[in-house]
N, C-alpha and C positions, 0 to 999 in steps of 0.2 A: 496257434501254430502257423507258422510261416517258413517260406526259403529264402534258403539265402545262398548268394550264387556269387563266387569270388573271380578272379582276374580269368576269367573262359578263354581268352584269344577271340582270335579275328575271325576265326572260322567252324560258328557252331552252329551256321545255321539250320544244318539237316538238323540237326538234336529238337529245334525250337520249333517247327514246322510241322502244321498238320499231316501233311502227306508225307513227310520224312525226306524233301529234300525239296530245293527252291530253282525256279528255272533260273540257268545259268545265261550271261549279260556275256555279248565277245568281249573279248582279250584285247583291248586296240594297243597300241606301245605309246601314243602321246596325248595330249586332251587337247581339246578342240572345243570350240564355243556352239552354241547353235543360234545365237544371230548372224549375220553375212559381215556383217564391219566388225576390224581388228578392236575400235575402240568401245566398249559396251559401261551403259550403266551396270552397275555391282547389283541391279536385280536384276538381271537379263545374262548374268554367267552362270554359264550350267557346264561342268565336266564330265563326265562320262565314260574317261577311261580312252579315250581316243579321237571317237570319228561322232558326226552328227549320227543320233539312232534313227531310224527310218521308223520310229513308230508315231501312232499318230496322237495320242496318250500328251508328246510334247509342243503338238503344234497350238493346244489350247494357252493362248495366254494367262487364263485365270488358273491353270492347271500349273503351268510354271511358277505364277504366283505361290500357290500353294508349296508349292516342293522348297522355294527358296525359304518361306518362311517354315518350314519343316526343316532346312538346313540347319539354318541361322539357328535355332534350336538344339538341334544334336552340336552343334558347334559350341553355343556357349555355354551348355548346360553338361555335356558328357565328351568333351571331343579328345580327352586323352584315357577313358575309360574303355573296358571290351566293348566286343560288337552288344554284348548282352545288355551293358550297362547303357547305351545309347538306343540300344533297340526299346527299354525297360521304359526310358525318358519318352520315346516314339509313343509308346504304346498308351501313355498318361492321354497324350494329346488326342489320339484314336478314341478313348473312350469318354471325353470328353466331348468330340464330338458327336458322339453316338447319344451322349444323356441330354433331355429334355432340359438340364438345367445351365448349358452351356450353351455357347454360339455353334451354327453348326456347320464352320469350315473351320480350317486347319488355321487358318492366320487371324479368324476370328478368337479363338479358346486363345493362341496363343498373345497375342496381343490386347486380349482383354485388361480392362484396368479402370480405375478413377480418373476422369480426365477434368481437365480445365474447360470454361467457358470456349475459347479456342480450339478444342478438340485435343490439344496436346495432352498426352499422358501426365499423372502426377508422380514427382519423382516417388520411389519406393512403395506403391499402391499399385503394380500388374501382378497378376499370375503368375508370372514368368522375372522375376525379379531382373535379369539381363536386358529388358526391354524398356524400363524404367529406370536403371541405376547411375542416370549420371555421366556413362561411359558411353563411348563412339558404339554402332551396331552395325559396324562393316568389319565382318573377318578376313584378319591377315590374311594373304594367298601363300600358299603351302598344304605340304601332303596331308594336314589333316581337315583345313578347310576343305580340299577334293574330296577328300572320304567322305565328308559329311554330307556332299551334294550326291554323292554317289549314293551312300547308303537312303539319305533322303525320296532319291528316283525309285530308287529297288522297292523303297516301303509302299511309296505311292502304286505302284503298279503291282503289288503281289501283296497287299495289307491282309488279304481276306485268306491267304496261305500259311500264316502265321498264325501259331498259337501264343495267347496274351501271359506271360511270363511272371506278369504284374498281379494277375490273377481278379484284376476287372479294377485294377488300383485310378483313381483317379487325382490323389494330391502323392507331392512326394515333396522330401528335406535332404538337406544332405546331412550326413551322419557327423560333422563334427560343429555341431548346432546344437543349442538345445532344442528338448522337442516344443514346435508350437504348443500353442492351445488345443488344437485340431486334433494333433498327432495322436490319439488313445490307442492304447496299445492295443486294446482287442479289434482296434482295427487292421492293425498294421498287417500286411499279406504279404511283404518281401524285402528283404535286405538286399539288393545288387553292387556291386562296386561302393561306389562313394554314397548311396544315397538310398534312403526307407521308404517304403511305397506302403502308402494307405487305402484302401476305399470309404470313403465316405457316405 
């Protein structure tokens, strides 16, 4: 038995939430960096919907670390799916880091992988197949790279207000794949958008 949850929109997050609604982030009209220079490395852009936020959550550099490689995730793994479908992706990495058998930060789990003598990943041998495949891992700038850093920020700072939608999933495929090795069905806990969520 499992759910399965189809194109939700953008805006379910009271639905998904332990306490039935999620503290709301201002309304700024433009985005704005939170380093001081115009010209920034692509790990060091954060939007936000506006203005720099005053909390103190971003002044940690390892914290920023975190959210960007949290980004870059919902980015190449779900970024034109629902909130649900990106949140569904989120919440892999969450419990991940929660398990004894994973690394236990956010860019550890995600960038896990078979690497070379050099340290460099081995093509098609990460977790996260986007981080190993060959291709560039700077995302275009446009509206949905922002969403992703957005929603990224939101998950970081209200992870624990969320209910796990995944149902404690920790691998997932996307659906027009066959199923791995892994995939058994009595494990599989959720259908969302594009992609099957297992616990293992």
């Amino acid at each position: 038995m499992f759910l399965t949850f189809g194109n939700l929109g953008s805006n379910i997050e009271s639905s998904i939430t332990s306490n039935g609604h999620v503290p709301q982030t201002p309304n700024f009209a433009t985005a704005a960096t939170i380093v001081p220079n115009d010209i920034a490395e692509p790990e060091k852009r954060f939007y936000w919907g506006g203005e720099i936020m005053p909390m103190l959550e971003l002044s940690n550099a390892d914290n920023q670390k975190q959210i960007m490689c949290m980004a870059k995730n919902i980015f190449f793994e779900a970024a034109t799916e629902s909130t649900a479908g990106q949140l569904a992706v989120t919440q892999v990495v969450l419990n991940r880091v929660k398990s004894k058998y994973y690394p236990n930060t956010v860019c550890g789990v995600i960038q896990e992988a078979r690497r070379h003598a050099n340290g460099l990943p081995k093509r098609d041998q990460c977790q996260f197949s986007w981080y190993c495949d060959g291709r560039g891992d700077e995302p275009r700038e446009g509206r949905l790279w922002t969403q992703a850093q957005e929603l990224a920020k939101h998950i970081f700072l209200y992870k624990d207000k969320y209910v796990d939608i995944t149902d404690g999933a920790t691998h997932y495929h996307a659906k027009y794949i066959d199923d791995p090795r892994w995939a058994r069905a009595d494990r599989r806990t959720a259908t969302i958008d594009q992609h099957h969520f297992f616990r293992l």
